[in-house]
PAVEXDO-725880 format. One record per residue (C-alpha): residue number from 0; chain; x, y, z. Coordinates in steps of 0.2 Angstrom, whole numbers. Each point is the difference from the previous one (the first is absolute). Example, Ala and Ser with C-alpha at 12.3 -4.5 7.8 and 13.67 -1.06 7.14 Angstrom:
<rs>
R|n|chain|c1|c2|c3
R|0|A|62|-22|39;
R|1|A|6|17|-3;
</rs>
This chain:
<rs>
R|n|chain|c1|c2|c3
R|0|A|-39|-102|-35;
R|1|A|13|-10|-13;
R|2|A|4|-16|-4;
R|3|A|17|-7|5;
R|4|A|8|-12|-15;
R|5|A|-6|-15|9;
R|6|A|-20|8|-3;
R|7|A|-3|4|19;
R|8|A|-7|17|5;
R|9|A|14|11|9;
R|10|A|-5|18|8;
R|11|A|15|13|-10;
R|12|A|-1|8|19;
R|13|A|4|-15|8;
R|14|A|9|-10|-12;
R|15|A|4|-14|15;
R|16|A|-14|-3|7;
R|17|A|6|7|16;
R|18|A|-11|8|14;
R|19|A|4|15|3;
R|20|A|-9|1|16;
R|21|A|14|-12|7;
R|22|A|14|9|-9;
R|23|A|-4|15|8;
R|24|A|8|-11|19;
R|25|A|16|-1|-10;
R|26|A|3|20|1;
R|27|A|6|9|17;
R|28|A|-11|11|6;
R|29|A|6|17|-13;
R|30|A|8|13|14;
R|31|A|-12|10|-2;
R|32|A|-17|2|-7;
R|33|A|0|3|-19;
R|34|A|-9|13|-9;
R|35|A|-4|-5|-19;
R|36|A|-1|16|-7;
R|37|A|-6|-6|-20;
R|38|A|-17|-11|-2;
R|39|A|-16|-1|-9;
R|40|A|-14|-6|11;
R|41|A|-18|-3|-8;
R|42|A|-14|-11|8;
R|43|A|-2|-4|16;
R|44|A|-1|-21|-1;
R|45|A|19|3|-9;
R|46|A|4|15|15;
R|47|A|-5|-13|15;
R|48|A|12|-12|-10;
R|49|A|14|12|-2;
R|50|A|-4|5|18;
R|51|A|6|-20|4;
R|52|A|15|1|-7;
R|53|A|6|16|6;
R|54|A|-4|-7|18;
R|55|A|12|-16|-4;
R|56|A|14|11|-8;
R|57|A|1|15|13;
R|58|A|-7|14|-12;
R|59|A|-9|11|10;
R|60|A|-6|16|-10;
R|61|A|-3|1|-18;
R|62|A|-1|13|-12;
R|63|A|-13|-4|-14;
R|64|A|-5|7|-17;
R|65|A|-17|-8|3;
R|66|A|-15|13|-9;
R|67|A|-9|15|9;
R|68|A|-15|-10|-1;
R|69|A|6|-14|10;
R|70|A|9|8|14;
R|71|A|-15|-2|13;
R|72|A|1|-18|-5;
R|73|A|18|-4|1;
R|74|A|1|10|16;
R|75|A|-13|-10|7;
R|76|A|12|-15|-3;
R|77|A|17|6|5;
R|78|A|-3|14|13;
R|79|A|12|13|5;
R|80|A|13|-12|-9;
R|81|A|-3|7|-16;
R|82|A|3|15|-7;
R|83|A|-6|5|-17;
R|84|A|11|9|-14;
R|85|A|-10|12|-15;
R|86|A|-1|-6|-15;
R|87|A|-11|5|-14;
R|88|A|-17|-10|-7;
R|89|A|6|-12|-11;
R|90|A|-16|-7|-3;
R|91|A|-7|14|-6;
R|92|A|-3|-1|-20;
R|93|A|5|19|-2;
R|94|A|17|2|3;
R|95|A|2|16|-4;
R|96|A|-11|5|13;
R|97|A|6|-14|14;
R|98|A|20|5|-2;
R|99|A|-4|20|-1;
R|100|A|-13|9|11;
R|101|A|-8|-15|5;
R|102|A|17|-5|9;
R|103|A|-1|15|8;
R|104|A|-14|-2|10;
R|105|A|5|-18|5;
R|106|A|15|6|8;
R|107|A|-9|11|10;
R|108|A|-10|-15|6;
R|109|A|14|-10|3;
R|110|A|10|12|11;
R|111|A|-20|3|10;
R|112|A|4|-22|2;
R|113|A|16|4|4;
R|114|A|11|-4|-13;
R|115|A|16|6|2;
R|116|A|6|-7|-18;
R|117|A|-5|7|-17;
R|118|A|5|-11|-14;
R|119|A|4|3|-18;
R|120|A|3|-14|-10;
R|121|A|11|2|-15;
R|122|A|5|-17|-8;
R|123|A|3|1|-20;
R|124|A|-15|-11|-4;
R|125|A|-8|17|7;
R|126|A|2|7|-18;
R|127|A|-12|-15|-6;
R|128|A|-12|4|14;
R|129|A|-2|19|-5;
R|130|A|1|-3|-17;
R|131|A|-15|-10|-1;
R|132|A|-9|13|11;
R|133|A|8|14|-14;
R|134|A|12|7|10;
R|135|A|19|-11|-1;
R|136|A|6|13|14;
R|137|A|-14|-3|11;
R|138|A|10|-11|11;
R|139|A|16|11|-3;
R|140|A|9|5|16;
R|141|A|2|18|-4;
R|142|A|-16|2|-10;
R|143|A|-9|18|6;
R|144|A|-14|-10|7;
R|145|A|10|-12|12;
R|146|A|10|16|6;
R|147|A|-16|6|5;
R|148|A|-1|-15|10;
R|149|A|15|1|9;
R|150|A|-4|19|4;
R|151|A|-17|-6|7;
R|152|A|9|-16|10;
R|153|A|16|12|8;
R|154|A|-13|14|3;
R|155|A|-9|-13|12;
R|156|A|18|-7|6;
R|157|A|0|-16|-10;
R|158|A|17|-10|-4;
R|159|A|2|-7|-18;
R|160|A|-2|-17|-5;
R|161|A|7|-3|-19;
R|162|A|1|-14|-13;
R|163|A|13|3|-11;
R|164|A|7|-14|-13;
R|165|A|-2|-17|-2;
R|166|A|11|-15|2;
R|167|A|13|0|-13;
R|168|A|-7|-18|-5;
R|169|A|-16|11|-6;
R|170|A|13|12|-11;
R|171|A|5|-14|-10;
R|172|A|-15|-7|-3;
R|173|A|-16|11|3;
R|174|A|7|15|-3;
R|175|A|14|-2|-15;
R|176|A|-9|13|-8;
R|177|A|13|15|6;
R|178|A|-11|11|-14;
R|179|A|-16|-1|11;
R|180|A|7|-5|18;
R|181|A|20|8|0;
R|182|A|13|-9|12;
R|183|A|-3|-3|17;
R|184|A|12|13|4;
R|185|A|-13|14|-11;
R|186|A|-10|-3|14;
R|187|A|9|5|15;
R|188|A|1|18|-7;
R|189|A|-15|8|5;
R|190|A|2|-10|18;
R|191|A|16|9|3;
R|192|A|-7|17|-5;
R|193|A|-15|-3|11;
R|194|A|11|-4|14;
R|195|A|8|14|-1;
R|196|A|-16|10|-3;
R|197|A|-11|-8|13;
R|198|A|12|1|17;
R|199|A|-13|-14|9;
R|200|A|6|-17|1;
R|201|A|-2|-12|-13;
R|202|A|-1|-19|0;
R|203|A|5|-7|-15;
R|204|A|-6|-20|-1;
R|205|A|6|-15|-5;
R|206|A|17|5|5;
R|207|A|0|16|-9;
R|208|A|-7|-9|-17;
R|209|A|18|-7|-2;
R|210|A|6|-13|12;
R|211|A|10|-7|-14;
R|212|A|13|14|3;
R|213|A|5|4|17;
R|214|A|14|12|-6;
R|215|A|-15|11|-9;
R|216|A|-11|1|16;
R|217|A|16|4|9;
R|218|A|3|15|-10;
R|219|A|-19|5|-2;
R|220|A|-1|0|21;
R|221|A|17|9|2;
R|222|A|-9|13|-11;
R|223|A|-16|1|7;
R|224|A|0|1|19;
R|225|A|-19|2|2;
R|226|A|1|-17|-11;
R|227|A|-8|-18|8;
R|228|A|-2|-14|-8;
R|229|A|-9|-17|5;
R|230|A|1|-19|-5;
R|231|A|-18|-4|-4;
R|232|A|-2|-13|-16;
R|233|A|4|-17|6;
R|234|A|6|-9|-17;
R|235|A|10|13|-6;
R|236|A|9|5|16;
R|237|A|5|-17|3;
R|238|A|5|-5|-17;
R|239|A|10|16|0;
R|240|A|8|4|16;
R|241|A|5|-20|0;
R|242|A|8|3|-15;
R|243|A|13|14|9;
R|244|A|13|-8|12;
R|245|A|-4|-1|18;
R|246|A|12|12|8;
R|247|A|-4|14|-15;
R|248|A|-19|0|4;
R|249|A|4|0|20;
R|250|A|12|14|-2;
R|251|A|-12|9|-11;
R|252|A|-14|-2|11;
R|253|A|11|4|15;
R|254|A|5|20|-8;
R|255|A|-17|1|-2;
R|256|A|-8|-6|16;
R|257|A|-14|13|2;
R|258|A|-5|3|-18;
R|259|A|-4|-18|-3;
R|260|A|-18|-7|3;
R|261|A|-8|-17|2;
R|262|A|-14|-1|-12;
R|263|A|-8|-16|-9;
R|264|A|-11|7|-14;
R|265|A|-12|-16|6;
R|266|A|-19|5|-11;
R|267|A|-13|-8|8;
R|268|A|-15|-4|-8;
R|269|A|-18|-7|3;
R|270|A|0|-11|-17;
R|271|A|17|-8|8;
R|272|A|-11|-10|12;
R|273|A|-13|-7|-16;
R|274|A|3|-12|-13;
R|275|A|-6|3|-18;
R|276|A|4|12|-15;
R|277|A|11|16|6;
R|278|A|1|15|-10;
R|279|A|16|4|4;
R|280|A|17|-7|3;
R|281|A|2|6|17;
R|282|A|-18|-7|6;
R|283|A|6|-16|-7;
R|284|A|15|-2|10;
R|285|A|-12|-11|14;
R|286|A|-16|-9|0;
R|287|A|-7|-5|15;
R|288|A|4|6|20;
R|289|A|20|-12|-1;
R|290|A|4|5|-14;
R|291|A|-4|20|5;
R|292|A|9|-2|17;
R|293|A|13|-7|-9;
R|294|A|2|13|-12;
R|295|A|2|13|14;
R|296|A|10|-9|14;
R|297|A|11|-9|-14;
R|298|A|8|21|-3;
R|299|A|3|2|18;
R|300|A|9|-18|-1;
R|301|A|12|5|-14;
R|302|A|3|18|7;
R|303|A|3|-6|18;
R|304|A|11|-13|-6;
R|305|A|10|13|-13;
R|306|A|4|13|12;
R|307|A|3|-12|16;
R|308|A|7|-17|-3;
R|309|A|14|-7|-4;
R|310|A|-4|-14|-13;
R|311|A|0|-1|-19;
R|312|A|-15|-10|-11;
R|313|A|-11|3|-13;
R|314|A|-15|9|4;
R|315|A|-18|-5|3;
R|316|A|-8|12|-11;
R|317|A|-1|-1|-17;
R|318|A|8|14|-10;
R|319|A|-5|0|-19;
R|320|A|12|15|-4;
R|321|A|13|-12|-2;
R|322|A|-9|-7|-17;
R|323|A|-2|16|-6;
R|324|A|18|2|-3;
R|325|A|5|-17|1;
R|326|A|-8|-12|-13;
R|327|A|5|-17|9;
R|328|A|-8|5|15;
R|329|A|-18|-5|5;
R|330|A|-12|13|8;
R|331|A|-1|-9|15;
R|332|A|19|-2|2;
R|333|A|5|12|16;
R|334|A|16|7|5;
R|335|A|15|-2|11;
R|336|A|-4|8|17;
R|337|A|18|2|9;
R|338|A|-2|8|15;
R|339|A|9|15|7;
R|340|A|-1|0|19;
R|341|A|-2|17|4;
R|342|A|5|5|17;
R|343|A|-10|5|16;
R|344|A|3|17|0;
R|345|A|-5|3|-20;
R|346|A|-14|-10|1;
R|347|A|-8|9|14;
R|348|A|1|17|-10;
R|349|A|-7|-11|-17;
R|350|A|-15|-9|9;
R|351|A|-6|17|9;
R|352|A|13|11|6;
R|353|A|1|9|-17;
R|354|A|-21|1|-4;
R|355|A|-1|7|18;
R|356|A|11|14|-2;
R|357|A|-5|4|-17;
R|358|A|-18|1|3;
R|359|A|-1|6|19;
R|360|A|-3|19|-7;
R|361|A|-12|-3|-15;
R|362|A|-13|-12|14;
R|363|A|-16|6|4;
R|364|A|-16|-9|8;
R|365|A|-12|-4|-12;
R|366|A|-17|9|1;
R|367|A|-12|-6|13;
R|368|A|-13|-11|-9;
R|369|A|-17|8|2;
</rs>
């Protein structure tokens, strides 16, 4: 929560006090029943939550991140609408061991549940990560331990999952240091070797890592046919693609019907629904079960509206990358959100046509639980 300049409270996901539960009346029913291909989902208080707002805003399957440990849990909650994506142990303190042969062996458990995703996350701050483990390539796409990864993942018939890049806002600021992070573009190299390398299909998120150029991303999936990318990460997707005019992002999403995903990069967490000290920025983001709810349904809201509506205003969610590179702004200042209208036909390949294609030959059933 923040105070507004008058000294009330305001919620940064809700930054009109609206209820989302009612907004979700003022959307047609979508044309058909979306698949979001990109979340994080821990807990199971937050999962029943999130669970509420896919029901009011027509999302019907979900691909999570959520940890090996909690996937009895989460399944519990969501049934046979989820559908759980391989990641590596994060929590576990040896790194070295977690993002090499431990990995390994959590792939093989995830494809036993299922998974048809492997995901290899590969954002610059990466560097930071592995360097404090003593490994600054640890993270690195093309590191020898990750392609041992991607051998194990494509041996069991695993599509890719990639994080590659950072919003430009993050360049100028975060990462200014070309010396220790190079430019955004350094770090579509070993992506585009890979590609060519690893002939399963790929997802690139958050638009490819660059929905600030649309011209790029053309080229990239002109070059890469077994190239998809989604459109998870709320803020940045809709500060970004609002930024390009209309008809250039519907012609781009247009070409590329089929290749495009739905996603929304929503992370749920169990410390969204309590109050008191967090130790991290994305537990603090909510405080108690309304703020939490809102958290969640308030990114189907924005990315609902974006890619279907026909209106322009500034958006509910707060969107601090704009004081990063704009002093004059405040952290909780948000972003135009001009909506493009996308037709019938292209929406129907983005909200599931395209994730149903792609991943029809990597499903399995999960194991039987004994």
């Amino acid at each position: 929560m923040f105070r507004s300049a008058t000294g009330e409270f305001l919620n940064p996901s809700n930054r009109f006090g609206v209820d989302y539960r009612a907004e979700a009346a003022s959307f047609a029913r979508p044309p058909v029943p979306i698949v979001d291909i990109h979340s994080h989902v821990h807990g199971t208080g937050a999962a029943t939550l999130l669970r509420d707002a896919m029901d009011l805003y027509g999302i019907a399957e979900i691909h999570s991140m959520t940890r090996l440990e909690e996937v009895p849990a989460i399944r519990a909650v969501l049934g046979e609408r989820v559908h759980f994506i391989a990641v590596p142990d994060f929590a576990n303190p040896d790194r070295i061991t977690a993002h090499g042969p431990q990995f390994l062996e959590r792939i093989k458990s995830f494809r036993a549940e299922g998974a048809a995703i492997c995901k290899f996350w590969a954002a610059p701050r990466g560097i930071d990560f592995g360097a404090e483990a003593g490994d600054p390539r640890l993270l690195a796409l093309d590191a020898p331990h990750r392609r041992a990864a991607m051998d194990e993942a494509a041996s069991l018939g695993m599509a890719f999952m990639a994080h590659v890049a950072d919003p430009d806002t993050w360049f100028a600021t975060k990462y200014a240091d070309r010396s220790r992070y190079g430019s955004k573009r350094d770090h579509y190299e070993p992506l585009e070797r890979l590609l060519d390398e690893y002939r399963v299909p790929w997802i690139v998120a958050h638009m490819g890592g660059s929905p600030e150029d649309l011209g790029f991303l053309d080229a990239l999936l002109e070059a890469h046919p077994n190239l998809h990318i989604d459109a998870s990460a709320t803020k940045w997707i809709v500060r970004e693609v609002s930024r390009h005019p209309s008809d250039r992002v519907r012609a781009f999403m247009s070409r590329w019907r089929g290749r495009v995903l739905f996603g929304s990069d929503i992370v749920t967490n169990e410390e969204h629904l309590q109050s008191g000290e967090k130790k991290t920025e994305m537990a603090a983001k909510a405080s108690d079960r309304e703020s939490a709810f809102d958290l969640y349904a308030s990114r189907y809201w924005a990315l609902r509206a974006l890619w279907e509506k026909d209106w322009e205003g500034e958006s509910p969610i707060s969107d601090p990358d704009l004081a990063m590179v704009d002093p004059s702004r405040h952290p909780n200042d948000a972003p135009q959100l001009r909506c493009v209208a996308l037709g019938r036909d292209v929406l129907e390949q983005f909200y599931r046509g395209a994730a149903e294609a792609l991943l029809a030959p990597h499903r399995i059933a999960a194991a039987p639980t004994r």
